[in-house]
C-alpha positions in Angstrom: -93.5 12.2 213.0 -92.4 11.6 209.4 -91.8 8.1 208.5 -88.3 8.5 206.8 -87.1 10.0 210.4 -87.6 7.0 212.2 -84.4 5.9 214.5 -85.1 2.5 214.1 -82.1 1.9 217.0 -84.8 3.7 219.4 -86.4 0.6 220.4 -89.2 2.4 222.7 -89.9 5.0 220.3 -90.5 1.8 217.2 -92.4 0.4 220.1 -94.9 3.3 220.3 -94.6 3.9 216.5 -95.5 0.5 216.0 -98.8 0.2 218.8 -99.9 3.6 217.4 -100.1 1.9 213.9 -101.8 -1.3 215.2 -104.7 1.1 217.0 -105.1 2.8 213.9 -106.1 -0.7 211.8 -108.6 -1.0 214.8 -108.5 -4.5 214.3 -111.4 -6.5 217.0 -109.7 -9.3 219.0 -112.8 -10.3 220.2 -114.1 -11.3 216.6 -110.9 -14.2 217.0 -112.1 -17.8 218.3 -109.1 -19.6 220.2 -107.6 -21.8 217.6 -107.2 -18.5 215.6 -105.6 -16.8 218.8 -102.9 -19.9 218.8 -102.5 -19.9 215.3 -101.9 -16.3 215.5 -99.2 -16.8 218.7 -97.7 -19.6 217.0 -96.9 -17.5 213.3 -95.8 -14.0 215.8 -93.5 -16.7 217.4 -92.4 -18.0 213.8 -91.9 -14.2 212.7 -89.8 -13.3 215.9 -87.7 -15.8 215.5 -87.4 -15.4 211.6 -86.4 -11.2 212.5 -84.3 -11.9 215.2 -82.3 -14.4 212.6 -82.3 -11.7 210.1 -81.5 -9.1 212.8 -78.0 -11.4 213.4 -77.0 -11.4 209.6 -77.6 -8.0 209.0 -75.3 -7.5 212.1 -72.3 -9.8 210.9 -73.1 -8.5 207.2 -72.2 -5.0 208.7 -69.1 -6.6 211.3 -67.8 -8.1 207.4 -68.2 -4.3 206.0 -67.0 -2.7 208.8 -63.3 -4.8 208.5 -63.2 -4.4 204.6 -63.8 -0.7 205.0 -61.2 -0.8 207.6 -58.9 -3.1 205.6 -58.9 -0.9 202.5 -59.5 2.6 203.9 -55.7 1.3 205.4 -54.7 0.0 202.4 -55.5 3.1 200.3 -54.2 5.6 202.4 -51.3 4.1 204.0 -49.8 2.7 200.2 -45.9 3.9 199.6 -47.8 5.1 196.2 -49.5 8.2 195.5 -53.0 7.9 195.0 -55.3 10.7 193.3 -58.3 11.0 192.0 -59.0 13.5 189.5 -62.2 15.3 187.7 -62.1 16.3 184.1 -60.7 19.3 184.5 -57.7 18.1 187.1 -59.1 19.3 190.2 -57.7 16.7 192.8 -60.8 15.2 194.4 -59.1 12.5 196.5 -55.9 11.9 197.7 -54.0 9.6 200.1 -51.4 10.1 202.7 -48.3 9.7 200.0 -49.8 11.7 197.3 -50.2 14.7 199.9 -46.6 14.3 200.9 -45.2 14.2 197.3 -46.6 17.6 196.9 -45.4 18.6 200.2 -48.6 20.0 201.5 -51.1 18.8 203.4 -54.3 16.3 202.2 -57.1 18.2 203.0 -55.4 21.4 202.1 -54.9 19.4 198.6 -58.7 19.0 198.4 -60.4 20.9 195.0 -57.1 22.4 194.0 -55.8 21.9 190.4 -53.5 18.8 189.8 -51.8 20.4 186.9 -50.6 23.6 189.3 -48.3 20.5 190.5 -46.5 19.8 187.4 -43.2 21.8 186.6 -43.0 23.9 183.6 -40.9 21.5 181.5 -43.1 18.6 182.3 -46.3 20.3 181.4 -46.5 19.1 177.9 -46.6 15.8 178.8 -48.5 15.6 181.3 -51.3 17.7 179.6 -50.8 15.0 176.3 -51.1 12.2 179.1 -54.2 13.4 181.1 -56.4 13.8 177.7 -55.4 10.9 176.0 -56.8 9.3 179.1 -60.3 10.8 178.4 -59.9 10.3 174.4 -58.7 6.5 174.5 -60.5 5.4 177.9 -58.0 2.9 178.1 -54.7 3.0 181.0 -52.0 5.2 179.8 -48.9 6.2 181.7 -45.7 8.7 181.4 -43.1 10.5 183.0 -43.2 13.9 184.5 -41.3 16.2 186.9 -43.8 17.4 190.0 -42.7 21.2 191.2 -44.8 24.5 191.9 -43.5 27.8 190.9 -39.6 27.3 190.8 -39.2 25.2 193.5 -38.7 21.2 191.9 -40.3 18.4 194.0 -39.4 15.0 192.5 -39.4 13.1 189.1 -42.5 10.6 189.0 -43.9 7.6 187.1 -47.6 7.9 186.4 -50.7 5.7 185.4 -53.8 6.5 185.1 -57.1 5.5 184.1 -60.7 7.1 183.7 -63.8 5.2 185.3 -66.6 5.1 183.1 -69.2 5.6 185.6 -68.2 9.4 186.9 -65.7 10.2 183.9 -63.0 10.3 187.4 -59.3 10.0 186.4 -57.8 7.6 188.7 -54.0 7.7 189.0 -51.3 5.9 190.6 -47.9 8.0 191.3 -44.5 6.7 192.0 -41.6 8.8 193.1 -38.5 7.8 190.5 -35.9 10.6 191.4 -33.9 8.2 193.2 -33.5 6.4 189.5 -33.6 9.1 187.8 -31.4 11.7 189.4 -28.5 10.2 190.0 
């Protein structure tokens, strides 16, 4: 059984990992004299007691994950602002809820496909100035385009966006405008 493997949830399989282990260091018990054998009892005591502490703020530390996950996995996709994140080349590679529905398509379906296939014709210019002064100034930039696919116009938007300099990913925040805008 390879180490890396272990389900260390399986408690009677760590138990038989862990007696297998002992028999192989072939350690003589009979080589102890009694005050070793208490000393020995006494710091296994100490040791339990120490895990099982650490065992309970591993479990709360993953209970306080758990809710922030929770808490911003909501907050993230749930926003009344598009969110997308974007690779170099304007492949969407994350999206939330909104930014799906401003395109009128589906997230997943969104998934890998080209941002800029999004952007109407007259808007294109912009946007295209927009996304790679984002990579040449590394610094937040915004604009205005229109979002539409073919002929078929889908709203006006607000944009701002800015690159993370760990993955080179272009985060950007979308607002839907038309109702300003179009009036």
């Amino acid at each position: 059984m390879d180490e890396e493997l272990l389900d260390f949830n399986d408690a009677e399989m760590l138990r038989k990992k862990a007696e297998e282990k002992l028999r192989n260091k072939q350690y003589k018990i009979n080589e102890f004299d009694e005050s070793d054998s208490k000393k020995l009892v006494h710091e296994l005591q100490v040791h339990q007691i120490e895990l099982e502490m650490q065992n309970e703020e591993l479990r709360m530390a993953n209970e306080t994950a758990e809710a922030a996950l929770k808490k911003y996995t909501m907050l993230y996709d749930l926003a009344p602002i598009g969110y997308f994140i974007l690779t170099p080349d304007g492949s969407i590679n994350d999206l939330n809820f909104t930014g799906a529905d401003m395109l009128k398509d589906k997230r997943f379906s969104l998934l890998n496909s080209n941002f800029k296939l999004y952007i109407s014709d007259e808007s294109k210019g912009v946007f295209n100035r927009f996304f790679s002064n984002l990579y040449v100034s590394l610094m937040k930039e915004s604009c205005n385009v229109k979002l539409g696919y073919d002929t078929t116009p889908l709203c006006t938007v607000y944009m701002e966006g800015i690159v993370a300099d760990d993955d080179q990913k272009c985060l950007l925040s979308v607002v839907d405008i038309s109702m300003f805008i179009d009036k």
